[in-house]
N, C-alpha and C positions, 0 to 999 in steps of 0.2 A: 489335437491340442485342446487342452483345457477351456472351459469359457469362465475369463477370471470377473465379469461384469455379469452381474446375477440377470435373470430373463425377466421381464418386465410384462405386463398384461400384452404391450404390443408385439412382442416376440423375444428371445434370444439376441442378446449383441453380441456381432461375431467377432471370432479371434480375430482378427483383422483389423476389425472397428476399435478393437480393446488394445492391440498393441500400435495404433496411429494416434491413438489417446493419451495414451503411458508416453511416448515417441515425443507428441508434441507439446504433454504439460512440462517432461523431463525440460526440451528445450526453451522452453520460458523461464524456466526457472534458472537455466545457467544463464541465459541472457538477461536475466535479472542482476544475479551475482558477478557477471563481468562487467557491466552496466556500473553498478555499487563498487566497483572496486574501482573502475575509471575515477569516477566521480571523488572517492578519496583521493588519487592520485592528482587532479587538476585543481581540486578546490577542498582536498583536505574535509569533508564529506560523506557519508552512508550515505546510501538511500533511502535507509527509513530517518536519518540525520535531515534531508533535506526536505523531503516528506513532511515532517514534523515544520519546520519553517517554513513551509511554502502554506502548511496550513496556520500558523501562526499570522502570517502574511493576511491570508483572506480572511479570517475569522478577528482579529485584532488583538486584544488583550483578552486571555483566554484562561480556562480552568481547565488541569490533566484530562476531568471524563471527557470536555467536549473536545480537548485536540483528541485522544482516543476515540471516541465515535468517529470524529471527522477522518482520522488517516486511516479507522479499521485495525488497530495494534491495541496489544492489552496495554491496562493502566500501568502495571508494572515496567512494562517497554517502553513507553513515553516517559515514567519518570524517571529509569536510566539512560534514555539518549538524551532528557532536559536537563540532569546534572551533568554530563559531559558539555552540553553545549553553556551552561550555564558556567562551570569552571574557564570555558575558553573566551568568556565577553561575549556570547553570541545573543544570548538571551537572558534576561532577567527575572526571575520569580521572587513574587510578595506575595503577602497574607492579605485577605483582605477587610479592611477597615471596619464593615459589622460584623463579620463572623468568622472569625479567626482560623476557623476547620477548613477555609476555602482557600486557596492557593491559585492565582493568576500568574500568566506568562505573558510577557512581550519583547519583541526587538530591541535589543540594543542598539546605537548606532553602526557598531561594528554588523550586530546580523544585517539590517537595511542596506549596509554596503553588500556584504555577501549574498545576498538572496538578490539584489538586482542585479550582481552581475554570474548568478548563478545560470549553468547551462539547462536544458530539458532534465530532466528527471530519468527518460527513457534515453539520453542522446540524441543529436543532431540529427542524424541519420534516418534513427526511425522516427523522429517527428518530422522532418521532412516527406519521409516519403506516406507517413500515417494523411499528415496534411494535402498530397496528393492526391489522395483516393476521395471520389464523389464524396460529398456529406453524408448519403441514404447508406452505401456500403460502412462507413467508420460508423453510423448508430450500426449499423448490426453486429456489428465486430463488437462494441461497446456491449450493449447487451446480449451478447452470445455468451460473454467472457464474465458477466453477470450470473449472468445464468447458470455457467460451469462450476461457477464460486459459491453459488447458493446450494447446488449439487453437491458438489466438493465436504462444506461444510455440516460436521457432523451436530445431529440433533437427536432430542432422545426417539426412538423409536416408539409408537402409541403403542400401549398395552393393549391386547386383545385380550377381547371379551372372554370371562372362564365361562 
């Protein structure tokens, strides 16, 4: 079997390693998407819809780059879930008062009812049982999944030297 994980100064990752990898990002990600799809179905909702709110929430009256840094979505993603949530009364956007090129978001009454009585992000379930697990284990899980993501995402590669 091929080794699809290139070898590294500290050795070869093996087949094994490489499809428990593939195996268990694949399943994150449909746990993701069935997660997002609950979420629509109870509270009319995405995940990155409520993402976007929950960080609206902590951050307060906000500009698209900083809810985009804050949720990790490009700008273009944030300002098509902000005009959908903005069509439905969730959220409001204005220009703002010195410089017109800057565009602030806040709650509407309507989002402040739905975000407080909005569920986990992840579901009940797994913040239940996430919240069981010692504190020392959830940072490592935390920063594992950090780590994977900083992996994961692609950067240019350095130019070597001619």
């Amino acid at each position: 079997m091929a080794n699809f994980v290139a070898a590294s100064p500290h050795g070869a990752v093996s087949p094994e390693q490489t499809r428990l990898l593939l195996k268990s990002i694949r399943r994150i990600v449909r746990a993701n998407d069935l997660q997002s799809r609950a979420l629509a179905r109870s509270i009319g909702l995405t995940g990155p819809q409520l993402v976007i709110l929950m960080a609206v929430t902590e951050l307060g009256e906000v500009t698209t780059k900083a809810l985009a840094d804050h949720a990790d979505l490009s700008p273009a993603t944030v300002v098509t879930v902000l005009e959908n949530l903005e069509q439905r009364g969730i959220v409001q956007r204005y220009r703002s008062g010195t410089d017109r090129r800057v565009v602030f978001t806040r709650l509407t009454p309507k989002g402040q009812e739905l975000i407080s009585h909005a569920p986990s992000v992840f579901g009940a379930q797994f913040a239940r049982r996430f919240a069981e697990l010692p504190p020392e284990r959830r940072n490592v899980l935390v920063e594992s999944l950090a780590e994977l993501a900083n992996l994961m995402t692609a950067r240019p590669e350095p130019e070597s030297p001619s």
